[in-house]
C-alpha positions as CSV (number, residue, x, y, z in Angstrom):
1,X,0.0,0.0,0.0
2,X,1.3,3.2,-1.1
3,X,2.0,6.3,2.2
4,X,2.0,9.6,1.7
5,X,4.4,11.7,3.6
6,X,6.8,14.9,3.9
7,X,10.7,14.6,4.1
8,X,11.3,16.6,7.7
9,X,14.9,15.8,7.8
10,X,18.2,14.7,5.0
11,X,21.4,14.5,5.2
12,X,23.0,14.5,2.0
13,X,26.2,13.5,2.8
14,X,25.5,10.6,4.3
15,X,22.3,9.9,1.9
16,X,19.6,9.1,4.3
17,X,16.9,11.3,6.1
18,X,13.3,10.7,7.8
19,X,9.7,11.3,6.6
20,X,6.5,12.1,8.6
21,X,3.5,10.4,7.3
22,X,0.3,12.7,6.7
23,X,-1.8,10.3,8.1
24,X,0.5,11.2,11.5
25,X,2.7,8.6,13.8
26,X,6.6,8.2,13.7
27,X,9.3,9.4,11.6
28,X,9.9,7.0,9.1
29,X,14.4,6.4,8.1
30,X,14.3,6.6,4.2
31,X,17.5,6.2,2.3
32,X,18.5,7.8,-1.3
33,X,18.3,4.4,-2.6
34,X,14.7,4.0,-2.3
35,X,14.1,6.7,-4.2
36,X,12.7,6.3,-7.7
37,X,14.9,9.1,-9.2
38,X,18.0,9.2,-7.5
39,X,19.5,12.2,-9.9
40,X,17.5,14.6,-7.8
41,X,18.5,15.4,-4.6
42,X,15.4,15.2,-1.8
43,X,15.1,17.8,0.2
44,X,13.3,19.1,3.4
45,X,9.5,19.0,2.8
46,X,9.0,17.7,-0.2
47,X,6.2,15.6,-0.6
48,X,6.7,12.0,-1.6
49,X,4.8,9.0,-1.5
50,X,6.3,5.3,-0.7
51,X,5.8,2.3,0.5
52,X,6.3,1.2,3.8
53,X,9.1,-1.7,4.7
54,X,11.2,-2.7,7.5
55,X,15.1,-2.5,7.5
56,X,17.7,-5.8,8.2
57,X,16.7,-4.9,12.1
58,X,13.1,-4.8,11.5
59,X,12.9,-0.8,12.0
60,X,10.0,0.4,9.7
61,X,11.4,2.6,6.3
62,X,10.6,3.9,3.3
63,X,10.9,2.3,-0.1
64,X,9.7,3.1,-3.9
65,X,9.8,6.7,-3.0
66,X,8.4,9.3,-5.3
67,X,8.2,13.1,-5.4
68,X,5.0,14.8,-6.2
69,X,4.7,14.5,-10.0
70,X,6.9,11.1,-10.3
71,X,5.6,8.2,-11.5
72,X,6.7,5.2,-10.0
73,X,8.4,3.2,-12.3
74,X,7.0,-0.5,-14.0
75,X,10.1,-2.3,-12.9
76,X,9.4,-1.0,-9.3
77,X,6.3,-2.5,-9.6
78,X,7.0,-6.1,-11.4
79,X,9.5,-6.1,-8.1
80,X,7.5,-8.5,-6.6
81,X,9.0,-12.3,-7.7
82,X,6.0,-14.1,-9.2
83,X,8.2,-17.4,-8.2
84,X,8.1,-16.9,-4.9
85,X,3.9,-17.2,-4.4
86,X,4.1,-20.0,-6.8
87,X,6.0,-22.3,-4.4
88,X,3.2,-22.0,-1.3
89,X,1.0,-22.7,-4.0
90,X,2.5,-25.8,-5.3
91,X,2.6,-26.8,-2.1
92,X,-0.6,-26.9,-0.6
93,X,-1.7,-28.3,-3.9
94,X,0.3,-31.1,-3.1
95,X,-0.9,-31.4,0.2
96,X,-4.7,-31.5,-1.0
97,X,-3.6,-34.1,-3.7
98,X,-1.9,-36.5,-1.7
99,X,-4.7,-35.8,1.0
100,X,-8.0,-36.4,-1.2
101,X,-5.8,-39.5,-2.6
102,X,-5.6,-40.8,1.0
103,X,-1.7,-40.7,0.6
104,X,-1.8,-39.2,3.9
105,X,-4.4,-38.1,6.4
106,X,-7.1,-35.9,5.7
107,X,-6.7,-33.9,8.1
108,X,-2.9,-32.9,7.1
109,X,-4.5,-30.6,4.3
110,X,-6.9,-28.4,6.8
111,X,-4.2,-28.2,9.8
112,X,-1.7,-26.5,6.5
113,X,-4.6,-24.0,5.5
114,X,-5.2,-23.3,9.0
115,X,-1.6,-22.6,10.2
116,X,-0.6,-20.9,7.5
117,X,-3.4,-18.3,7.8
118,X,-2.6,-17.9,11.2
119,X,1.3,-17.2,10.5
120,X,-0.3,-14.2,7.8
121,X,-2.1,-13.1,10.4
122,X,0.8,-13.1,13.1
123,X,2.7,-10.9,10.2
124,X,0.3,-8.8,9.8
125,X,0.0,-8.0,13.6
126,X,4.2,-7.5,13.6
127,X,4.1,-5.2,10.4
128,X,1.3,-2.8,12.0
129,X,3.1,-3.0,15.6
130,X,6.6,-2.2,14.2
131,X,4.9,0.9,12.4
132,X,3.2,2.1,15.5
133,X,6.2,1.2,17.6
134,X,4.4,-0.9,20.1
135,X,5.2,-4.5,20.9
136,X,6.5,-6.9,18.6
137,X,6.0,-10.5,18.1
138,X,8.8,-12.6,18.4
139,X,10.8,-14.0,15.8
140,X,11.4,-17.0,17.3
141,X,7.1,-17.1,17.4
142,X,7.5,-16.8,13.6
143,X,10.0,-19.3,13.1
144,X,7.9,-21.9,15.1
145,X,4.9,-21.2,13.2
146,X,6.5,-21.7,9.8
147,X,8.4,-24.8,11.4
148,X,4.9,-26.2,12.3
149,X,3.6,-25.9,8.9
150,X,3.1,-22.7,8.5
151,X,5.7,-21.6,6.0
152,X,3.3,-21.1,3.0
153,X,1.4,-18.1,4.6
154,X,4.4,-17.0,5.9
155,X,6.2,-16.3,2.2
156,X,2.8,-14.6,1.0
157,X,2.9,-12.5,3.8
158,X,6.4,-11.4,3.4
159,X,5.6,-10.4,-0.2
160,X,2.0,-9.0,0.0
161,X,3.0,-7.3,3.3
162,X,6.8,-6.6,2.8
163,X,7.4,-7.9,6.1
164,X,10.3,-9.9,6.9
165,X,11.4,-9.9,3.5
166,X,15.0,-8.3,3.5
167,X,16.6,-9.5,6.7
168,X,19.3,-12.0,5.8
169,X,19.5,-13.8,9.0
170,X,16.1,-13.8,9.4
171,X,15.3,-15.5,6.1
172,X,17.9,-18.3,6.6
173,X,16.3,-19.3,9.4
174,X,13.0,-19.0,8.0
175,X,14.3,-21.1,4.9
176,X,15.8,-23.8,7.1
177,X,12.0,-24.2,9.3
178,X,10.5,-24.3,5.6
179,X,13.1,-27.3,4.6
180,X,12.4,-29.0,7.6
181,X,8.8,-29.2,7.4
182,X,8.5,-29.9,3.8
183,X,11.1,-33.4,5.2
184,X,8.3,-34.1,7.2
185,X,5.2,-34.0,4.9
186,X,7.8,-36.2,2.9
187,X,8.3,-38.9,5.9
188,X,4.3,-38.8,6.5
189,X,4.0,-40.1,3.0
190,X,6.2,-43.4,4.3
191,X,4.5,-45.9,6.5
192,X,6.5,-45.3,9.7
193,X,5.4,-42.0,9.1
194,X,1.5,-42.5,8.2
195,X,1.3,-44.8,11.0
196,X,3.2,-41.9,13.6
197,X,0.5,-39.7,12.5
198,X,-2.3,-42.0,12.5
199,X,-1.4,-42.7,16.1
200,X,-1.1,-39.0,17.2
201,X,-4.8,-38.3,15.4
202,X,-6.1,-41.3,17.2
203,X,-4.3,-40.3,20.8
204,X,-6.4,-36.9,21.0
């Protein structure tokens, strides 16, 4: 979703500065290489409009900036990799397959959906705290919700929400939980497996 804001603060030498939103709240840290057109040299109340990210420590900044009068370019726009939406997708079409085929138990394919909707949702509630600058959910929560099965919502949140979707260190670790649980769906599909799972079902 696209902000609009004033620049109250750059420092050219350094190329970074901060932007209030017109909707109100905190300062936002916006760097010259979000701008769109990085020729022309921001300055102090200019209007712009951008879209709202976090930085590699989860601080909330500006990207796709544009002055008043830019238009945001079409490459800026494709950014979004297509790829990375198709792989939650294959996914949980795999899980209905092999569940409607009785590969593995039924219920495997509405514990995905429903896990994977609640990771969006925990995203969602971390993306609006960090831009209020309230209280943040843990990323260690986040990890053990993807780790569970939750992975698919997860990588549509990052690129719907821009959440989570630039920190290195937090992406390996997200990549490793993802690995891991897609080894498991693969074991269920084994009978030591089906039978582990058919035994937990039965237990509760």
């Amino acid at each position: 979703m696209r902000v609009k804001g004033k620049i109250t603060s750059w420092n050219n030498e350094k190329g970074f500065g901060f932007i209030i939103p017109n909707a109100g709240g905190k300062q936002i840290f916006v760097h010259i290489k979000a701008f769109n057109n990085r020729k022309k040299t921001p300055t102090i109340n200019q209007l712009v409009t951008y879209t709202l990210s976090t930085d590699r420590q989860g601080r909330p900044c500006a990207e796709k900036v544009t002055r008043a009068g830019e238009v945001l370019s079409k490459r800026s726009k494709k950014e979004n990799n297509s790829f990375a939406y198709f792989i939650p997708i294959v996914f949980v079409v795999s899980v209905g397959v092999s569940a409607l085929s009785n590969k593995i138990e039924f219920l495997v394919l509405p514990f995905y959906l429903t896990i994977s909707l609640l990771t969006f949702i925990l995203y969602a509630v971390d993306k609006s705290a960090a831009q209020k600058g309230s209280w943040r959910t843990q990323e260690s929560t986040l990890h053990l919700f993807s780790l569970a099965g939750g992975w698919p919502g997860a990588i549509i949140a990052q690129q719907t929400l821009r959440h989570k979707s630039k920190k290195q260190s937090f992406r390996a670790v997200f990549w490793v939980t993802a690995i891991l649980n897609i080894g498991v769906f693969i074991w269920l599909h084994t009978s030591e497996g089906g039978a582990a799972l058919s035994s937990i079902i039965n237990s509760v």
